[in-house]
C-alpha positions in Angstrom: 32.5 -68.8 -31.2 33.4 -72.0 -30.9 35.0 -74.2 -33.7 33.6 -75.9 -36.6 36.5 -78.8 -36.7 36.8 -82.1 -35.3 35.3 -83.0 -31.9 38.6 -82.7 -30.3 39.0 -79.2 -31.6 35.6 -78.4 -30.4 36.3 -79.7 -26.5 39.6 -78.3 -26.6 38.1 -74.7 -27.1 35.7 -75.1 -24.5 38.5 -76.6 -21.8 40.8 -73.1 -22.4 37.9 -70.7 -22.8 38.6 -67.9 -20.7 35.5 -66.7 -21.1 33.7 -69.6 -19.9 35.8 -70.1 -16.9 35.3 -66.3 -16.0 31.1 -66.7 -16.7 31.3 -70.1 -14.4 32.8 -68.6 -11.6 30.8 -65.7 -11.2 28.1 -67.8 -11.8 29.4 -70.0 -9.3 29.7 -66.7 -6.7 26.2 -65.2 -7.7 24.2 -68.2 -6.5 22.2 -68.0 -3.8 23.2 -71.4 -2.0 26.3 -73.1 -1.4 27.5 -75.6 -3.7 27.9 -79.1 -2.2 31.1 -80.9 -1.8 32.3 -82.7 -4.4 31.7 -86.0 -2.6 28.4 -85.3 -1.3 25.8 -87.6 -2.0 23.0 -84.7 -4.2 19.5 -85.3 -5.5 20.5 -83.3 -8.7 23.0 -83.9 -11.5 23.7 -84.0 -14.9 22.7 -86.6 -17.3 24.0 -86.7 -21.3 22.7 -88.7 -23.7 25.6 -88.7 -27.1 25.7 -90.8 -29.9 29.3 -92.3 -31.0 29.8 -95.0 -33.4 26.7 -95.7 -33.8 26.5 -96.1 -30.5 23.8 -94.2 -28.0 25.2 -93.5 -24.5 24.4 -91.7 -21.2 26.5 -89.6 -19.3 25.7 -89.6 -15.8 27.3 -87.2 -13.4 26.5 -90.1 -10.7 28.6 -92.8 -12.2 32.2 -93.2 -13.1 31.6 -93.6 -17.1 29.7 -94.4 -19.8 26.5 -96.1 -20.0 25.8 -98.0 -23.5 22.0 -97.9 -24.3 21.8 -99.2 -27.8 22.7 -99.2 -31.4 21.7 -96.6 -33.1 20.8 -96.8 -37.3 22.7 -95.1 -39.8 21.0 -91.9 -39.8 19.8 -91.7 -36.7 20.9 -89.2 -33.8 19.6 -88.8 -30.5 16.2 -88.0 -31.0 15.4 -92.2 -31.6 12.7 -93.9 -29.8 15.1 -95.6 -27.8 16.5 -92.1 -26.5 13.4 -91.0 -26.1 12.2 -93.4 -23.9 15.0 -92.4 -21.4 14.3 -89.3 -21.0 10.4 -90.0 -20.4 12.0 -92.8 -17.9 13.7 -90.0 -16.2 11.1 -87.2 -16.1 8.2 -89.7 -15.5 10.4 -90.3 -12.4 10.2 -87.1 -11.1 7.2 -86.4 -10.5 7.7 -83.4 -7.9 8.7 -81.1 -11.7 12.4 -81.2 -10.6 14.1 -82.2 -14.0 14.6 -79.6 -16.6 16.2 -81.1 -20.4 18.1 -79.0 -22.7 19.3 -80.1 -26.4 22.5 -78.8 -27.8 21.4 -78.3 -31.5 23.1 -76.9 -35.0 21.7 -73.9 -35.4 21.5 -74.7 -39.0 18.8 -76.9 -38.5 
């Protein structure tokens, strides 16, 4: 289970889970194509979007850091218009149905 505490507390559990290194790489093994090197040019990679400070960013396994999109109101999360309209940017984008989207949630919700 992973952590209710700070941030740091949280992605310090997940960088020393065991178990998630173990599920990864026999993940990794059961595939059924070979994984690319690291600095191979790919069609396919991750994209984030996180609010921090107030801030809404994307993640972008293609670049090198950060990308700042907007502010975001007191209040708001993720979910805004203005996220929003990224994602339909990218799945508008690709129109052959390769995209898929996931949203990390509290369950409590």
């Amino acid at each position: 289970m992973i952590p209710t505490g700070s941030s740091h507390d949280r992605i310090a559990h997940l960088e020393n889970s065991d178990e998630i290194s173990v599920l990864y790489a026999k993940s990794a093994l059961d595939g059924s194509s070979e994984a690319p090197a690291a600095e191979d040019e790919v069609d396919h990679h991750y994209i984030c979007l996180v609010k921090q400070s107030n801030g809404l960013f994307m993640l972008d396994g293609d670049l090198e850091g950060p990308v700042y999109i907007g502010e975001l109101e007191d209040g708001e999360d993720v979910l805004t218009t203005t996220s929003l309209d990224v994602i339909r940017a990218y799945t508008d984008s690709r129109k052959d149905g390769a995209f898929a989207l996931l949203g990390l949630v509290d369950s409590a919700i």
